[in-house]
N, C-alpha and C positions, 0 to 999 in steps of 0.2 A: 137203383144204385143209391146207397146210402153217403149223403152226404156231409161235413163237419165242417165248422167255422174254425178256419184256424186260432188256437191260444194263443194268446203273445209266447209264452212259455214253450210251446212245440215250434213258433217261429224261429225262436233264439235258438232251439238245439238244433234246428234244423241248419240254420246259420253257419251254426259252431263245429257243425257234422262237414259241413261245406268246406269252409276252412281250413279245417284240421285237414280232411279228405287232400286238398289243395295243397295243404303243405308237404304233405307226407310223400305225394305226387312228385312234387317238383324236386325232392332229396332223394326219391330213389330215381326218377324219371335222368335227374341231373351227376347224381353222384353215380350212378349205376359201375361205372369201371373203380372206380375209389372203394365203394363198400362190399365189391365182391369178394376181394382179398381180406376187409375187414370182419365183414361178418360171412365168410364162408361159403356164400351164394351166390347161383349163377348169377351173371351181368343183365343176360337175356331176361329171367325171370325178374330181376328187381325192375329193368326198362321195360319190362308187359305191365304189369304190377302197377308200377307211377305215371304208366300213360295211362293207364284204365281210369283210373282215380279220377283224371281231368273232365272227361263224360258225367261221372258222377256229381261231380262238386257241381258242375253246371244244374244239372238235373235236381240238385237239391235245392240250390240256390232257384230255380224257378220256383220249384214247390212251393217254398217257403214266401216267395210274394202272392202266393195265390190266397183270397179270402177264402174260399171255401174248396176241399179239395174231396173226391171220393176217400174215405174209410180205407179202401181197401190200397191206394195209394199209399198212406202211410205206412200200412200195413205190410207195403213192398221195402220200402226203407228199411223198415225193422227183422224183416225175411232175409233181406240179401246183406244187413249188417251182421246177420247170426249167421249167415252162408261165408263170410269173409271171415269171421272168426273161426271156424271149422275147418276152412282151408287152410288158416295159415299153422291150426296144429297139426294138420296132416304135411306140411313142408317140413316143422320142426321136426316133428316123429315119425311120418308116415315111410323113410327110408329111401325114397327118391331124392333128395337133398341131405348133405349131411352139414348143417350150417358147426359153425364152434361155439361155443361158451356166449360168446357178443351175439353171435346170429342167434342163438336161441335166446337170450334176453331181447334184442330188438323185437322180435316176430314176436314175443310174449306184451314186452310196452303197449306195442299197434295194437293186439289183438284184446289188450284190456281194456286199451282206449275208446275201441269199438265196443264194445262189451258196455262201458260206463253209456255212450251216445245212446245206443239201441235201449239201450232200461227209460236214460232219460227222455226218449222220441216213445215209448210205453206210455210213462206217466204224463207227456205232453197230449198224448194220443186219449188218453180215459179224461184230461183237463179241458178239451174242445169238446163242445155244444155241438149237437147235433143240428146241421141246416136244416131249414123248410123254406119249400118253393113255392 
């Protein structure tokens, strides 16, 4: 198992992945009856959606205290940050949801947002040394 010393640099966006993750949780997790009307989308899927998130933020926010974590760890961060981005263009377009004009700006924000984390957990990812035991 190939191991890396965390950068400070993949710490921080792991951080910020966390964060962001957590907040984004908590306004759909919390708003979920308010934004359905706003942006178009079921109530149901914004509360799966903003609960999910809170497992995650947790699970990053460990990561990110670890000194050295397996390669392929990261490499799940940055896997299932491109797998969120993908679903959320199959909600905007995939025809099971028809969000409006705001829903499909929202779900575009998050999903650039993600987009920006996953590049910068990349470059955090090539910035960590490789451990030895």
């Amino acid at each position: 198992m190939s191991l890396v010393s965390m950068s400070p640099f993949l710490r921080r966006v792991l951080v910020a992945d966390a964060l962001v993750s957590a907040a984004a949780g908590a306004l759909m997790a919390a708003g979920a009856s308010v934004l359905q009307d706003l942006l178009a989308l079921p109530s149901g899927l914004l509360l799966a959606a903003g609960l999910a998130l809170f497992p995650w933020a947790a699970a990053l926010l460990w990561l990110a205290r670890q000194g050295e974590v397996p390669r392929a760890a990261v490499w799940a961060v940055i896997v299932l940050n491109v797998l969120w981005i993908v679903e959320s263009a199959w909600v905007a377009l995939g025809g099971s949801f028809h969000p409006n004009v705001l829903g499909e700006a929202f779900i575009a924000v998050q999903a650039m947002a993600v987009a920006v984390l996953a590049e910068l957990e990349l470059i955090g990812l090539k910035r960590s040394t490789v451990a030895f035991a």
